[in-house]
C-alpha positions in Angstrom: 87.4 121.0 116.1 85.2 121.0 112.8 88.1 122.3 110.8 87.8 119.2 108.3 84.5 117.6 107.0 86.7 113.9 106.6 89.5 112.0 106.8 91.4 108.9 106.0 92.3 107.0 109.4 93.9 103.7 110.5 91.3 102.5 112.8 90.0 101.8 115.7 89.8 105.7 116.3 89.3 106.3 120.4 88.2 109.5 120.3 84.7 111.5 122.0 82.4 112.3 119.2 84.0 111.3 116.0 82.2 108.3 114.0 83.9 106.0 112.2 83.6 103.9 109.1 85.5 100.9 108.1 86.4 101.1 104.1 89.0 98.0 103.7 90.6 95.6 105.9 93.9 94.1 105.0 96.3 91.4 107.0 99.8 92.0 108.3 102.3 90.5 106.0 106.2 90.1 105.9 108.4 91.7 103.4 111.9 90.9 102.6 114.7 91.2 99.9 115.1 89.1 97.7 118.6 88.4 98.9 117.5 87.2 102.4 118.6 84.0 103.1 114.8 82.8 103.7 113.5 84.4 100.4 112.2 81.2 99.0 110.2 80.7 102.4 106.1 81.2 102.2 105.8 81.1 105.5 107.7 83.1 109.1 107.3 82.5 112.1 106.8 84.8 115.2 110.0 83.6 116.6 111.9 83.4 113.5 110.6 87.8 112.5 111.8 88.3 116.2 115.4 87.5 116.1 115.5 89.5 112.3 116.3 93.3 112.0 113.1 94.8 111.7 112.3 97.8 110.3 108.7 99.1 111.2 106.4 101.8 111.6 107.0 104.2 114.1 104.9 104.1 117.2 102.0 105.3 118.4 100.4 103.9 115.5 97.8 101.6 114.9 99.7 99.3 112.5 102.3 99.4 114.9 100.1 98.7 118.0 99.2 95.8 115.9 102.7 94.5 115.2 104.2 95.5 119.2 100.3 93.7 120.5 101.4 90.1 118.2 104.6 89.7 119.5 103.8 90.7 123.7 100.8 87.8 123.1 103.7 85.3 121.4 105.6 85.8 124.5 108.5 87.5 122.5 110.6 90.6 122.2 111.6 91.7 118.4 114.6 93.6 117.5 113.3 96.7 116.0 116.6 98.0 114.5 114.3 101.2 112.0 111.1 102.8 113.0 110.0 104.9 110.2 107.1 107.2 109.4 106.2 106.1 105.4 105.6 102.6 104.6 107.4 103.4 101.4 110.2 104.0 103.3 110.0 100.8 105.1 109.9 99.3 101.4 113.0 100.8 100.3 115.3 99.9 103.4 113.8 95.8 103.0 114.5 96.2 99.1 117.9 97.4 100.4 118.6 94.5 102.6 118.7 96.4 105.5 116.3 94.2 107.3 112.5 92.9 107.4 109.1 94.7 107.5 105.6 94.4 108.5 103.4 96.0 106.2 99.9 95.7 105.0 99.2 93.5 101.8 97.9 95.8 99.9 101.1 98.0 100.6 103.7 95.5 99.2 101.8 93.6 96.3 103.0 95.3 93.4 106.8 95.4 94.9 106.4 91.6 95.0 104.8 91.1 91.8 107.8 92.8 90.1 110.8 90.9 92.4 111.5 93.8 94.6 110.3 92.2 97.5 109.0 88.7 98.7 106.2 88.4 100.9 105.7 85.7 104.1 102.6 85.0 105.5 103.2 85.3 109.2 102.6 81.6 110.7 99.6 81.7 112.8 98.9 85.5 112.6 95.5 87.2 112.1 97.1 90.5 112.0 94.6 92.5 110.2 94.6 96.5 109.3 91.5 98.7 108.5 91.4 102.0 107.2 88.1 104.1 107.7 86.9 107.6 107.5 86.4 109.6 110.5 84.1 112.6 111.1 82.6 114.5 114.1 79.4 113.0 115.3 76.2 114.9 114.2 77.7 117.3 112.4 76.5 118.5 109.3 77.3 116.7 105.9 77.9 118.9 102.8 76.1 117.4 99.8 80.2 117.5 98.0 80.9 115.6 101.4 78.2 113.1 100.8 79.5 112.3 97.5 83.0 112.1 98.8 81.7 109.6 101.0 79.9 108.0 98.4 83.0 107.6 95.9 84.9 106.3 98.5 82.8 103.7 99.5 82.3 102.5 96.0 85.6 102.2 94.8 87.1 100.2 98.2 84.4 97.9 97.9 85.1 97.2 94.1 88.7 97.4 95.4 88.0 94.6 98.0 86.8 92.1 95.9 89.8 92.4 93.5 91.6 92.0 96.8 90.0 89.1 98.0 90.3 87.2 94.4 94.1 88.2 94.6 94.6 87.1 98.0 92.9 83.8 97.7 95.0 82.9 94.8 98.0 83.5 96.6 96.5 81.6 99.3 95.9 78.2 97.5 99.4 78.5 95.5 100.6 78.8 98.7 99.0 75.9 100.4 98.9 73.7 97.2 103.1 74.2 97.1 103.4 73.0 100.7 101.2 69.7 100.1 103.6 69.4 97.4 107.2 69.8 98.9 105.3 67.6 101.9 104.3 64.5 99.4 107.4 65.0 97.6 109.4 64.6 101.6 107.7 61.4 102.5 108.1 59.9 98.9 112.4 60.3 99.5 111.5 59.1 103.0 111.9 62.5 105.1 
């Protein structure tokens, strides 16, 4: 209705004359407690998330389309026991053991980092999340809007490549610790 120049938006954005720009994309991850009895695991399945108490975002929802659209294609039906608004929220009911989330990356790092949470990978998931800014077509751009958009643009593309260097660390620690519990199973003969 022109009452805002900008905003922040999970995209896609399906809406008649608003434009949209992609800032960061993120993938889907798993957060637990550190109590949960699969804690050490790197690695979830779709099967094994479905059959846990989940604790999500609420619908209606892109991150949440994202999450319901994974599991329909898997063939499954998850238990959705919490569907909460904040995904600090949804951090603080995992930390509390009350069940499992679905988060972006970016969202849970530092929780993980300090042992609040452990992160899975989800096992043969390209669930990934953008965030954009939306504005109406055409419409005219305020030279404090232009540097708005200009500010954020800079500081999520320095932001993605700290992202990406983070992410590909985990990545190969990841990887690198599976080739080694898998050479250390065939050398006891499993």
């Amino acid at each position: 209705a022109g009452e805002i120049d900008v905003a922040f938006v999970s995209l896609p954005v399906e809406a008649r004359n608003v434009e949209t720009e992609v800032l960061s994309h993120d993938q889907l991850v798993a957060i637990a407690s550190p109590r949960h009895p699969l804690a050490r695991q790197k690695v979830v399945s779709a099967f094994a998330l479905s059959g846990e108490k989940l604790i999500l975002g609420e619908r209606g929802g892109n991150t949440r389309r994202l999450i319901d659209e994974f599991f329909a294609e898997a063939g499954l039906k998850p238990t959705v026991a919490m569907e909460l608004s904040r995904q600090a929220a949804i951090k603080n009911m995992v930390a509390a053991d009350m069940g499992v989330g679905i988060v972006p990356l970016s969202t849970a790092r530092e929780d993980v980092e300090r042992g609040r949470l452990v992160r899975w990978w989800i096992e043969g998931a390209r669930i990934n999340w953008e965030l954009g800014l939306a504005r109406l077509s055409g419409g005219y751009t305020s030279p404090v809007c232009q540097t708005f958009l200009k500010l954020c643009r800079d500081y999520f593309a320095a932001e993605a490549s700290v992202e990406s260097a983070k992410s590909t660390r985990e990545k190969k620690a990841t990887s690198k610790a599976g080739a080694i519990q898998r050479g250390a199973g065939k050398r006891r003969g499993k």
